[in-house]
ZASEMI-333761 format. One record per residue: residue in three letters; x, y, z of N, C-alpha, C in turn. Coordinates in steps of 0.02 Angstrom, whole numbers, plus 50000, padded with zeros to 5 digits. Layout:
residues N
ALAXYZXYZXYZ;...
END
This chain:
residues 321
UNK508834822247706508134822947686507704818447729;UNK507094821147761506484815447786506094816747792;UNK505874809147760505264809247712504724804847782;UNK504044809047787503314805547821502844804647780;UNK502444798047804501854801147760501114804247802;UNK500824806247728500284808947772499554803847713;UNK499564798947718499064795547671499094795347597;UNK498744791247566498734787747501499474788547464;UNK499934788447479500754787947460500774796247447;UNK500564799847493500954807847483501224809047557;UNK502134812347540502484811847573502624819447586;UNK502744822947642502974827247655503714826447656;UNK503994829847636504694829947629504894836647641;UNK505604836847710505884841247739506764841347688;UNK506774848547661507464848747623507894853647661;UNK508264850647670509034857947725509154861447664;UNK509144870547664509464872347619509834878347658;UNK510224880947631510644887147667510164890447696;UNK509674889947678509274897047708508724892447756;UNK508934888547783508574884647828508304878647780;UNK507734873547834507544870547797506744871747764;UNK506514865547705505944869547688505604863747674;UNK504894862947696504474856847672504054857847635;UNK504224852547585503814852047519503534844447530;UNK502984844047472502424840147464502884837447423;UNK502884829247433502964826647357502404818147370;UNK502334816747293501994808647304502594802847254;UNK502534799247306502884793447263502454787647255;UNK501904787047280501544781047270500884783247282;UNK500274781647236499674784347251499414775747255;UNK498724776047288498254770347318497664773647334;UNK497214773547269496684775347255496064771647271;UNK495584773347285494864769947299494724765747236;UNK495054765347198494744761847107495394759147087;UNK495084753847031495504747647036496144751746973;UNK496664748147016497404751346981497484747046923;UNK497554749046885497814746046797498454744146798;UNK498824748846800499694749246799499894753146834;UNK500594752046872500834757646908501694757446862;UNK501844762946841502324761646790502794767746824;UNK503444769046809504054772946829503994778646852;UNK503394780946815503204788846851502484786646872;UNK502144785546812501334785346814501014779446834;UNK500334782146875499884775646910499254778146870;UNK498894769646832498384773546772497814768446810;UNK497344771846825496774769746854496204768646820;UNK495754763646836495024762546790494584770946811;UNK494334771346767493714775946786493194776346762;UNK492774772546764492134769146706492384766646642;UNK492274770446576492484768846521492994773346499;UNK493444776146573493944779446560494504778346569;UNK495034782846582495784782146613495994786746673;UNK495874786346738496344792146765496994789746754;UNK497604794646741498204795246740498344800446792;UNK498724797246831499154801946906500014800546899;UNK500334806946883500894807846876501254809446950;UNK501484804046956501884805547028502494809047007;UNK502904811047075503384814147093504154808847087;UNK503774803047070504514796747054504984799747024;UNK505744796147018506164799946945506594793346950;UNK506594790946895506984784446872507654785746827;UNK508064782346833508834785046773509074775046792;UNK509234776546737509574769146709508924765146712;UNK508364763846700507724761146691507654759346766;UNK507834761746824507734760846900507634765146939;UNK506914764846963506664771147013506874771547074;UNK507164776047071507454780847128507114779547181;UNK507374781347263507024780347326506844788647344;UNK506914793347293506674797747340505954800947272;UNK506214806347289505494809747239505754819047221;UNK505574819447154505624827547151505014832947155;UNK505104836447194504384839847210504084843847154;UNK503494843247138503204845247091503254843547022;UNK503844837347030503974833746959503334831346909;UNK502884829046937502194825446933501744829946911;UNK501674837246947501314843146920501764845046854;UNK502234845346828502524848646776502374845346730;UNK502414837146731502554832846683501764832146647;UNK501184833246702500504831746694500224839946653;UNK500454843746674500014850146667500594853046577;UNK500934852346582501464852346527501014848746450;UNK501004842046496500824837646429500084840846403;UNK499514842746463499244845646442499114850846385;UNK499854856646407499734861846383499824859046284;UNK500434855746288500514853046227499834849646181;UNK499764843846220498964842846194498324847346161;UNK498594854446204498014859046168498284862646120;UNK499104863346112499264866046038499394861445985;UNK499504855645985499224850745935498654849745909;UNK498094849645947497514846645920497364847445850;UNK497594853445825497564852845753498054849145714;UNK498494847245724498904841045691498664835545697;UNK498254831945732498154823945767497634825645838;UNK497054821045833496914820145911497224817045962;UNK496914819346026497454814846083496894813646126;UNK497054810146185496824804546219496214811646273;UNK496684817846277496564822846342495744824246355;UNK495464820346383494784824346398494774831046453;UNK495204829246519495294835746553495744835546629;UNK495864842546638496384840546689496254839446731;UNK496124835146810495924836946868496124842446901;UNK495764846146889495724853346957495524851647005;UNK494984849647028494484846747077494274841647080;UNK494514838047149494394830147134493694828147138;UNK492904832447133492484829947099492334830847059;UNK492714830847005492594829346952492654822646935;UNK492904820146987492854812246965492684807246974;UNK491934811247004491224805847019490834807646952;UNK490874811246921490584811846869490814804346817;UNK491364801746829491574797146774491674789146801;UNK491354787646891491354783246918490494782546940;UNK490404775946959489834776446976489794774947058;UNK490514774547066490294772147144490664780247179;UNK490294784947225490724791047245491254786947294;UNK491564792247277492244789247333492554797947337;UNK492954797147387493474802647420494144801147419;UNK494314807347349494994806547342495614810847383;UNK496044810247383496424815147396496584821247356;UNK496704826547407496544833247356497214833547312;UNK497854830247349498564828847284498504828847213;UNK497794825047200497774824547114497704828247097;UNK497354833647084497384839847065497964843647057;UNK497984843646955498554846046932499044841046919;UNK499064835346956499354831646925499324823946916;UNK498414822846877498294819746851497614823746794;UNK497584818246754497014819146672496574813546689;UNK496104816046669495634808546629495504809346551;UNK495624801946551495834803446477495544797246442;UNK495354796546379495064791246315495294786946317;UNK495184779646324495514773746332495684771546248;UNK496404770246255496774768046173496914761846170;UNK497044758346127497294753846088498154755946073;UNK498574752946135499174758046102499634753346081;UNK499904757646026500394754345987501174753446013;UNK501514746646007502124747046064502544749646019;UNK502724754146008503044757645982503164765246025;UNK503934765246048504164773746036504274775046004;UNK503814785045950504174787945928504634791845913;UNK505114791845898505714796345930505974801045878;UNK506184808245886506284810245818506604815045854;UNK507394815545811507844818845829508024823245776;UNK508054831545818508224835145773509004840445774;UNK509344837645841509834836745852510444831445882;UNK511014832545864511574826745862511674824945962;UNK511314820545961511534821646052511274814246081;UNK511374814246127511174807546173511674800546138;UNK510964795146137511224788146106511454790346041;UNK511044795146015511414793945935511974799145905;UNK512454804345974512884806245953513284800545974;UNK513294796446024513544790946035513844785745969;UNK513144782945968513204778545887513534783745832;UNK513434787445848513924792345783514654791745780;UNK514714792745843515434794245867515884786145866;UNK515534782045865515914776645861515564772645778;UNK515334774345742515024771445700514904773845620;UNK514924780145631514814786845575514094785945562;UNK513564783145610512954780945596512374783445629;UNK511854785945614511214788245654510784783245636;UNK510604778145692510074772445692510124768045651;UNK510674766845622510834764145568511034765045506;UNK510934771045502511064773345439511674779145426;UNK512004777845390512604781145355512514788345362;UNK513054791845393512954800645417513494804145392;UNK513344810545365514114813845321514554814245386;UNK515364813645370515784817045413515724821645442;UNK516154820945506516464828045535515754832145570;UNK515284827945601514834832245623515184833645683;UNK514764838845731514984838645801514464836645848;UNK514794834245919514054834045942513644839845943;UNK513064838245967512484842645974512054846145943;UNK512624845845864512614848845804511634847745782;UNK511554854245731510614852845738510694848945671;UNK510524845145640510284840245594510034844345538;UNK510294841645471509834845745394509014843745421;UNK508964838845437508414840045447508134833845517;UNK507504835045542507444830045600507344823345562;UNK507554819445620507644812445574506944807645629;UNK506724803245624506344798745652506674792245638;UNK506784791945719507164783845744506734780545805;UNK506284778345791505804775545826506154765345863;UNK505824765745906506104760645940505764754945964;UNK505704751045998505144746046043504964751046096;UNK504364746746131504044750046193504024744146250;UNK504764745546299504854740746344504644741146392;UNK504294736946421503954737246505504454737946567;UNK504964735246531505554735346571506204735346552;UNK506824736446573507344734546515507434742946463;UNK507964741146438507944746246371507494744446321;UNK507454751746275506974750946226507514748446179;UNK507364745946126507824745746061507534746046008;UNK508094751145968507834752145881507554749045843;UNK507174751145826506614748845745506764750145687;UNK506884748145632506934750045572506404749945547;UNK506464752145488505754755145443505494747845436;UNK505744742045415505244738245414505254732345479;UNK505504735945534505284731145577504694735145615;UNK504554741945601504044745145617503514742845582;UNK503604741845487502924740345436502604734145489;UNK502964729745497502764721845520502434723745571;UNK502694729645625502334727645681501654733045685;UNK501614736045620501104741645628500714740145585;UNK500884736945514500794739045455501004745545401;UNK501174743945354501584748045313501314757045293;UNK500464757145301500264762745286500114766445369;UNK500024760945404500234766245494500804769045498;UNK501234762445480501984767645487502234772045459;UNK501854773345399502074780545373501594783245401;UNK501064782545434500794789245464501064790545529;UNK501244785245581501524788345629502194793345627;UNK502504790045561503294792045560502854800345523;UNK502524801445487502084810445446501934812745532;UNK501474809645583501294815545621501864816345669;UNK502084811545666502844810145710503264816445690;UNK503584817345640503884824645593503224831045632;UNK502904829845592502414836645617502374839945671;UNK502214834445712502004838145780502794841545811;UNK503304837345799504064841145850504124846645799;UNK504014845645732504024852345690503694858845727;UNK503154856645729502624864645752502924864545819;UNK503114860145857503304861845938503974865045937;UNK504574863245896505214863745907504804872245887;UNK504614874445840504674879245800504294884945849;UNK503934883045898503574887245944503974887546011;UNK504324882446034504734881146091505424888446081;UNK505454888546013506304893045993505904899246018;UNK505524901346016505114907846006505004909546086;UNK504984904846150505084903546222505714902746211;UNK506304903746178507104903046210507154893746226;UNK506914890146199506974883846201506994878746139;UNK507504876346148507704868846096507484864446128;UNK507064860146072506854854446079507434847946056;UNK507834847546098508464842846048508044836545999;UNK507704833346048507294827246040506774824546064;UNK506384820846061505694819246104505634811046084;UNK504984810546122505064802746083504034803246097;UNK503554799646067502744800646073502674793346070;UNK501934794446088501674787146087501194788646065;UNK500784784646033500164784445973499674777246018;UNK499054778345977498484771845994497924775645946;UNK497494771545965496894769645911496374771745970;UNK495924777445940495364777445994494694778945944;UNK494204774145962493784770445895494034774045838;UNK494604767845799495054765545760495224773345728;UNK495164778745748495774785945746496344783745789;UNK496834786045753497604787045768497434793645828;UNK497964792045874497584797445953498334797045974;UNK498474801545980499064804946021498944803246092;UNK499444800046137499134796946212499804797846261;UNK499784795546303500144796646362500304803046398;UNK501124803846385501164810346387501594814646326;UNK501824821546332501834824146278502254830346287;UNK502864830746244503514835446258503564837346319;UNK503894832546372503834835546432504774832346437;UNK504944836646501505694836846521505754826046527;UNK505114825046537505284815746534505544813346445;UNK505294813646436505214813546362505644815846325;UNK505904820046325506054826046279506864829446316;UNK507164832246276507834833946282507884842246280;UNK507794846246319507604852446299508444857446319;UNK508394861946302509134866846300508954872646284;UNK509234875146316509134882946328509604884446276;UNK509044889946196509364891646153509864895946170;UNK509984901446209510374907146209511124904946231;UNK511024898946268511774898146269511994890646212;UNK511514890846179511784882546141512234883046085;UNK512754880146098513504878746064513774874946051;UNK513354872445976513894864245964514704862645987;UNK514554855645979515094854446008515614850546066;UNK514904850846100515004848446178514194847646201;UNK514214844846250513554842646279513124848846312;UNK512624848546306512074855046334511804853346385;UNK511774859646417511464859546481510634857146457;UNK510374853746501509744849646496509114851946544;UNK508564852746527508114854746559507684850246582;UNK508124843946616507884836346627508144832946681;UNK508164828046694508544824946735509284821646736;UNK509654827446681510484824646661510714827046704;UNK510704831546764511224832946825511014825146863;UNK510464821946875510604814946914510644811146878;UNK510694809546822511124804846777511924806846797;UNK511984811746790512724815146807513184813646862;UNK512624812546924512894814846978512704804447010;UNK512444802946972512374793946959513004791646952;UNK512894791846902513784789246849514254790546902;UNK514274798246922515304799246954515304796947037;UNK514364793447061514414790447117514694783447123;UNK514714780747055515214775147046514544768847054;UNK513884770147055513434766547049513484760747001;UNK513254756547025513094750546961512634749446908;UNK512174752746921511494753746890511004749646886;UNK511194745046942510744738146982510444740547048;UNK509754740847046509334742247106509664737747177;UNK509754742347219509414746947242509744752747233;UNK509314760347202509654766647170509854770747238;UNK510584773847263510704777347295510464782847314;UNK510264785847371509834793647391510224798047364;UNK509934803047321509914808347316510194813047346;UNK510724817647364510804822147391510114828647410;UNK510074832547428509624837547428509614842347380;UNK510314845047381510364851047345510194850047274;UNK510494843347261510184841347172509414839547177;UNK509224835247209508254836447215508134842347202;UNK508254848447267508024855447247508184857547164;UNK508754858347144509024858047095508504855647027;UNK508444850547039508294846146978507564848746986;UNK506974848747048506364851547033506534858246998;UNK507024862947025506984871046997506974869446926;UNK507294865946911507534862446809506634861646794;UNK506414858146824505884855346786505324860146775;UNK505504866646836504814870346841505034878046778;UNK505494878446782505724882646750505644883146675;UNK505524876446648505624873946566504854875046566;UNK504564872646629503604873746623503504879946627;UNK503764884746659503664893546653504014894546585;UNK504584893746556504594896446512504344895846436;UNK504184887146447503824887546372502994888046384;UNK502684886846441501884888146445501904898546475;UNK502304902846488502044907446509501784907246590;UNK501754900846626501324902446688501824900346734;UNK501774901446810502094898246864501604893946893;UNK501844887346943501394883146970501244885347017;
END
């Protein structure tokens, strides 16, 4: 793979595939005219008056360590996705989404100084309502899989708590459960219990995050089956935008979220993933340590792993990018 750039961290990237090679756009690092807030594993969140731009790069991190290369169009799926979600919620909870960048002037309208962006953002970045966010992940699992068929399997336990026998993995749950966690800057997240959530929220937030928390994967899992898609699990983030509870970041996207293609799903054994578990996969049997610096990527899994990401966005939004 080689990677040039052509300005503000967007990289042309050349991929060998059988059928020759093919260059795609990807960004791993944006450097914007306006002052940077955070630049976090995927996302770089920028001031914009009394706003937020959020720009979803093309990064992809596994074991909490970002990768040296980039997946193309990862950044458009993850941004335009969360979107789409955002607009079938709104009736459960508000969220942060004021609008997508199509056109990067639209975002002199929300600065006072003009500046010239690169046309990259478009599509995959928002401007969006500045929150008050709560460090808390919410996480709500409505199938047996990941960390907590794990903890099952050695424990008879989901997040702590006592689970009937004899499940299998992958198995779908009587009902979705909410196992919410910390919100680490770095490092793993780790579990919360109900009252180490009350303390850090207060006792009548945390039953509301844990009510819209249920709700929203409810109406999504239940619309996702209807697109040929399981939602195994997700995890949300919440904030306060003048003191409303606001749905923020991002939202059921292949980052987030554990998705499986209903038509072939068969407890029992692990499911094919509409995420980044082929380079978790293909991590692990490289005999990696999971101490930076993260090994390159092959090609064929990049190609690979973008086709995963764009595919879960055609089939549960209806559109191609």
């Amino acid at each position: 793979m080689l990677n040039f750039h052509s300005g503000h961290g967007y990289l042309n990237t050349v991929i060998a595939t059988s059928r020759g090679d093919i260059l795609m756009s990807v960004v791993l690092e944006t450097n914007l005219p306006i002052t940077l807030l955070h630049r976090g594993k995927v996302r770089d969140n920028y001031e914009l008056g009394d706003k937020l731009l959020i720009v979803a790069s093309d990064r992809i991190s596994a074991f909490d360590v970002v990768l040296p290369c980039a997946i193309p169009d990862k950044g458009v799926v993850l941004n335009l996705l969360s979107a789409f979600w955002f607009g079938k919620t709104a009736h459960l909870l508000p969220n942060h989404l004021i609008e997508v960048v199509k056109h990067t002037a639209q975002l002199n309208a929300y600065h006072p100084d003009r500046h010239i962006y690169p046309p990259f953002l478009a599509n995959r970045s928002m401007i969006v309502r500045r929150a008050k966010r709560f460090p808390v992940e919410c996480v709500v699992r409505g199938y047996l899989s990941g960390s907590a068929w794990a903890e099952y399997a050695s424990n008879s336990t989901i997040h702590g708590i006592p689970a009937r026998p004899g499940m299998k993995e992958s198995e779908r749950l009587a009902q979705p459960l909410f196992t919410p966690t910390t919100k680490a800057d770095s490092g793993h997240d780790q579990p919360l219990s109900v009252s180490d959530l009350m303390q850090s929220v207060g006792e009548s937030m945390a039953e509301e995050l844990k009510e819209k928390t249920l709700a929203i994967y409810s109406f999504a899992e239940e619309y996702a089956s209807t697109r040929g898609i399981i939602i195994a699990d997700t995890k949300m983030e919440f904030g306060l935008v003048d003191n409303q509870l606001t749905l923020i970041d991002e939202l059921l996207t292949p980052d987030s979220s554990r998705f499986w293609d209903l038509n072939s799903y068969e407890p029992g054994r692990p499911q094919p993933s509409f995420d980044k578990q082929m380079v978790r996969d293909w991590l692990t049997a490289s005999g990696w340590n999971r101490e930076p610096p993260a090994p390159m990527l092959p090609d064929d899994l990049i190609k690979r792993t973008s086709e995963r990401y764009r595919e879960v966005y055609r089939r549960l939004t209806g559109d191609t990018l």
